[in-house]
C-alpha positions as CSV (number, residue, x, y, z in Angstrom):
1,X,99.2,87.0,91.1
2,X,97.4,86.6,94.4
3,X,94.1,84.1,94.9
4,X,92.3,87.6,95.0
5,X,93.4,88.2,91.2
6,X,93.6,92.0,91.9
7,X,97.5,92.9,91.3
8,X,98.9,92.1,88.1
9,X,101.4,89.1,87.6
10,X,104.2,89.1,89.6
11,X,103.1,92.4,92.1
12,X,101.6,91.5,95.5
13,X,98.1,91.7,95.9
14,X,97.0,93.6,98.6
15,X,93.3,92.5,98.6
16,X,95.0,88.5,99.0
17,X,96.9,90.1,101.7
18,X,94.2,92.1,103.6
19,X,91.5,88.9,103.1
20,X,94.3,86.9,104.5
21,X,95.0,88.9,107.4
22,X,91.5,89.0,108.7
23,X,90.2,85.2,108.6
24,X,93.4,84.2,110.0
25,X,93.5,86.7,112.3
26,X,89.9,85.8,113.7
27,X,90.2,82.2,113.6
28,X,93.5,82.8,116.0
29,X,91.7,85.0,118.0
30,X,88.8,82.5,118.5
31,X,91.1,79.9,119.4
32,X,93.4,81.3,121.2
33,X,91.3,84.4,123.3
34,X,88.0,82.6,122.9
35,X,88.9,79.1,123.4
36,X,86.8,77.5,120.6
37,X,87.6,74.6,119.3
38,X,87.3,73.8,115.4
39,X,88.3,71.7,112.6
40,X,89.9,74.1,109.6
41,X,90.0,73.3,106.1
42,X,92.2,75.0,103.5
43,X,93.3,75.0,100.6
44,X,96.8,77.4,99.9
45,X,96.4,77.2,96.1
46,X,92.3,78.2,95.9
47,X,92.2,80.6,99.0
48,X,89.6,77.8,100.2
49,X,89.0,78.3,103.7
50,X,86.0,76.7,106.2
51,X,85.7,76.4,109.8
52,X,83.4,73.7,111.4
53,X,82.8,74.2,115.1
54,X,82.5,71.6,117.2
55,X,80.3,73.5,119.9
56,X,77.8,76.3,119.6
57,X,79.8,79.8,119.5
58,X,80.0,81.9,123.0
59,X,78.8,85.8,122.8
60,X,82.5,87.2,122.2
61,X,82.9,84.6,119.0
62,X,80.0,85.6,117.6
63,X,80.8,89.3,117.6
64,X,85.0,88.2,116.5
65,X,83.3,86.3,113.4
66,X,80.8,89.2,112.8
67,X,83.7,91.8,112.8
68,X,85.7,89.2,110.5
69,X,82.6,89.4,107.9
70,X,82.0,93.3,108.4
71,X,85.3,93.6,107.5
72,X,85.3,91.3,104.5
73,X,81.8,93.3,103.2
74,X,83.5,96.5,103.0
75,X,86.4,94.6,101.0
76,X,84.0,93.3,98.4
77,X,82.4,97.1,98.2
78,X,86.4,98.8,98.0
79,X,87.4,96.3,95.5
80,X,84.5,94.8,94.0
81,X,82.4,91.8,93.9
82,X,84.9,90.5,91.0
83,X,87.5,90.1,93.3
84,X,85.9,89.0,96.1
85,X,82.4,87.4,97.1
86,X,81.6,87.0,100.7
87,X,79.4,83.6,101.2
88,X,78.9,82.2,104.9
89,X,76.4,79.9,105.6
90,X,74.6,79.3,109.4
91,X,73.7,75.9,110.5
């Protein structure tokens, strides 16, 4: 079963998969196209995952993080809030 809980036992989760794709995905992209630098916390057996940015985000990582959370909505309206909550928090 995937951290997303949506497949049964022993099939691959597609909504682990997808969710997987995206935040790593964007925080590549904002490293490597947008040069940010950040520290990355995770945890591979929760699904945990946090960014803390060391500098305020430019124009083009704002829009990469907003498209990563657009994305992640329409996830949690496909598949339901059971499976997946999207929190983010601004400071």
């Amino acid at each position: 079963m995937g951290h997303a809980e949506y497949a049964k036992r022993g099939k691959p989760d597609i909504l682990c998969a997808a969710i997987s794709a995206l935040t790593i995905g964007t925080i590549n992209s904002l490293e490597q196209l947008a040069g940010e630098h950040m520290t990355v916390t995770e945890n591979a057996q929760t699904g945990f995952l946090k960014c803390d940015f060391e500098c305020d985000l430019q124009e083009k990582s704002v829009f990469l993080l907003d498209s990563m959370i657009f994305s992640l909505e329409n996830l949690s309206r496909e598949y339901g809030e059971k499976y997946l909550q999207v929190k983010y928090e601004e400071v």
